[in-house]
N, C-alpha and C positions, 0 to 999 in steps of 0.2 A: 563411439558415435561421431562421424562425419559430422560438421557444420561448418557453412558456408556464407558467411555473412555481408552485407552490402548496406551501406549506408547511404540514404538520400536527405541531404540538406537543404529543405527551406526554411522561409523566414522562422525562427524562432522553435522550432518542433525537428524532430528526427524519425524519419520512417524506415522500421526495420527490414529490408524481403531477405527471407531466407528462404531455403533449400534445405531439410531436414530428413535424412533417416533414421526413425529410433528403435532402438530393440528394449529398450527400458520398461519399467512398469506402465509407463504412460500409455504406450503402445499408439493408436491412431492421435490420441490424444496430443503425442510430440509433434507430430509431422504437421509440417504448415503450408501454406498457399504458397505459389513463386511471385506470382502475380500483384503489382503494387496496386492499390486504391488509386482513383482520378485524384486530381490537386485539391479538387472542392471537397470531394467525400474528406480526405486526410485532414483538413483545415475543419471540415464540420467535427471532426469525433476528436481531434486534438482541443476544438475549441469546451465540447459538451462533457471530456473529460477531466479538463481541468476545473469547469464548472462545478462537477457533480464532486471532483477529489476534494475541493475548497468546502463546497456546502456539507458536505459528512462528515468532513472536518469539524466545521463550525459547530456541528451536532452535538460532535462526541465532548468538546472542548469546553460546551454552555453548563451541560452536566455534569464535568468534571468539575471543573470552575465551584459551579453550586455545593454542589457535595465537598469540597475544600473549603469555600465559605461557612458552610452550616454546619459541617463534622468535625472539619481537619483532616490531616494528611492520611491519615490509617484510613478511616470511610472513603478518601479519595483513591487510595490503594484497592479498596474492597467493590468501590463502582468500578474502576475498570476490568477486575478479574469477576463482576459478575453482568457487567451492564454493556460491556464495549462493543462485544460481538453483536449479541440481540439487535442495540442500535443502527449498527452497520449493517443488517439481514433486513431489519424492518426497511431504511431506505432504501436497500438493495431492492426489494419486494415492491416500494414505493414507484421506482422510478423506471422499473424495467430491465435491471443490469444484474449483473454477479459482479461485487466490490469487496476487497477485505485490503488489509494491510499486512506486510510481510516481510519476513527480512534475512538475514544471514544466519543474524544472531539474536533466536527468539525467546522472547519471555514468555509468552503465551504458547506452546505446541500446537494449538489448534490452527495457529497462523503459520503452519510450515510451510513454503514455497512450493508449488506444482515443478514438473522440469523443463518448463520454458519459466517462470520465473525466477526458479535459481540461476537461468544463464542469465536471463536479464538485469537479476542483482549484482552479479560477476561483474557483467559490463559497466554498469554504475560503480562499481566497486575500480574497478580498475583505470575508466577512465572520466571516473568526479563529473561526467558530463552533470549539469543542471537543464537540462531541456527534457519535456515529456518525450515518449515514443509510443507510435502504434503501429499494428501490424496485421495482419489479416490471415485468421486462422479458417479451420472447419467449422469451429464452433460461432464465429462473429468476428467482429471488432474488438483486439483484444491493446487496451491505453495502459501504460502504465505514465508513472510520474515518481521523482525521488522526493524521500520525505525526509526535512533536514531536524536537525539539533537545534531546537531556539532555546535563547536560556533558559526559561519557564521549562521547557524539554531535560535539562539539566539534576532537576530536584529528584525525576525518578531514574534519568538515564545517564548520569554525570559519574563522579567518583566517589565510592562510599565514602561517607565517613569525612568529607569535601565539600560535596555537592549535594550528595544525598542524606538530609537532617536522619537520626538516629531511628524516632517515629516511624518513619518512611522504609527504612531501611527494614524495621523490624518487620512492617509490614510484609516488603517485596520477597524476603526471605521466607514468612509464613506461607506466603499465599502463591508463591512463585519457587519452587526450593534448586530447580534446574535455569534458574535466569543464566539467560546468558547477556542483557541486554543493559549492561551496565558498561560504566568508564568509556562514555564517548566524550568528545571534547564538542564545543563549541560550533557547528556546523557542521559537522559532521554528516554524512547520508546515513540516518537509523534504517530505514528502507525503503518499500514502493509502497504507493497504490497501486493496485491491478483490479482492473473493471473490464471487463467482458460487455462488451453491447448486442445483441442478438441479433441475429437478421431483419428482423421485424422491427425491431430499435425507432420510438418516437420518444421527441423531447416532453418531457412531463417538470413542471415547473410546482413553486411552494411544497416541499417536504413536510412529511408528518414526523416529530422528531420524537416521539414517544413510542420504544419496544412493544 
């Protein structure tokens, strides 16, 4: 696969345009727009994606949180391998977008990277940038954003046996037996957001945060 990559820097955000031929399973799906977004479109969906990355954040994090206050670590292991996805569909479904989280190196299978987001991860991966990016496919507006290691991030995704209490541990192995998503350090990029915004894309404000 040919890829041809160009980068445009403004304030604060990175717009991708590329030039794609793919012969991969993706098929029309790889190939993307040459064509950049106006300055206002790119500022609108850089600003509405980090918006919506932050608020489904906040989602998944309120009922993690809950469920480690009222359970402990093991139910908090057991909501996210049974509660995380549902919630990230349900605002998906809320707010107009296709959103999930994804990464190199997945603990979940169900979050395996499409193949323009494994090149996306690559580039994150390679060049630590901390800025969002968007780009403009067939399918929409498509934002990603890196999603880092905070310490709290640590308990399930640090070093066993370290960082990851035993509880925890026993958990991720039960419930996870192909983790690959272990022994990050401290800031690290675990992965992206990637949100899709449709053609039709209108802002929709207050989330319903219940699956």
């Amino acid at each position: 696969m040919k890829q041809v990559f160009k980068f445009l820097i403004l304030p604060s955000i990175i717009i991708l345009l590329t030039s794609c031929q793919s012969n991969d399973k993706q098929g029309e799906k790889g190939s993307l727009y040459s064509e950049p977004l106006s300055y206002q479109d790119s500022i609108f969906y850089i600003n509405e994606g980090t918006r919506l990355a932050k608020q489904m954040y906040a989602g998944i994090l309120t009922h993690l949180n809950k469920a480690l206050d009222e359970q402990g670590p093991y139910e908090a292991v057991k909501y996210c391998n049974h509660k995380a996805l549902p919630l990230t569909d349900s605002l998906s479904k809320h707010y107009g977008i296709k959103a999930k989280r994804t990464s190199l190196k997945l603990r979940n299978p169900q979050n395996a990277p499409d193949s323009l987001e494994k090149q996306v991860l690559q580039m994150y991966a390679q060049t630590l940038s901390k800025k969002p990016m968007i780009l403009k496919t067939k399918e929409g507006v498509r934002f990603f954003t890196p999603i880092y290691i905070a310490e709290l991030c640590l308990t399930c995704h640090g070093v066993p046996n370290q960082d990851i209490p035993d509880v925890t541990l026993i958990a991720l192995n039960q419930l996870y037996p192909n983790d690959q998503a272990k022994n990050y350090e401290l800031y690290d990029i675990r992965g992206v957001w990637s949100i899709l915004f449709p053609p039709n894309y209108k802002p929709i404000n207050n989330p319903t945060t219940n699956p």
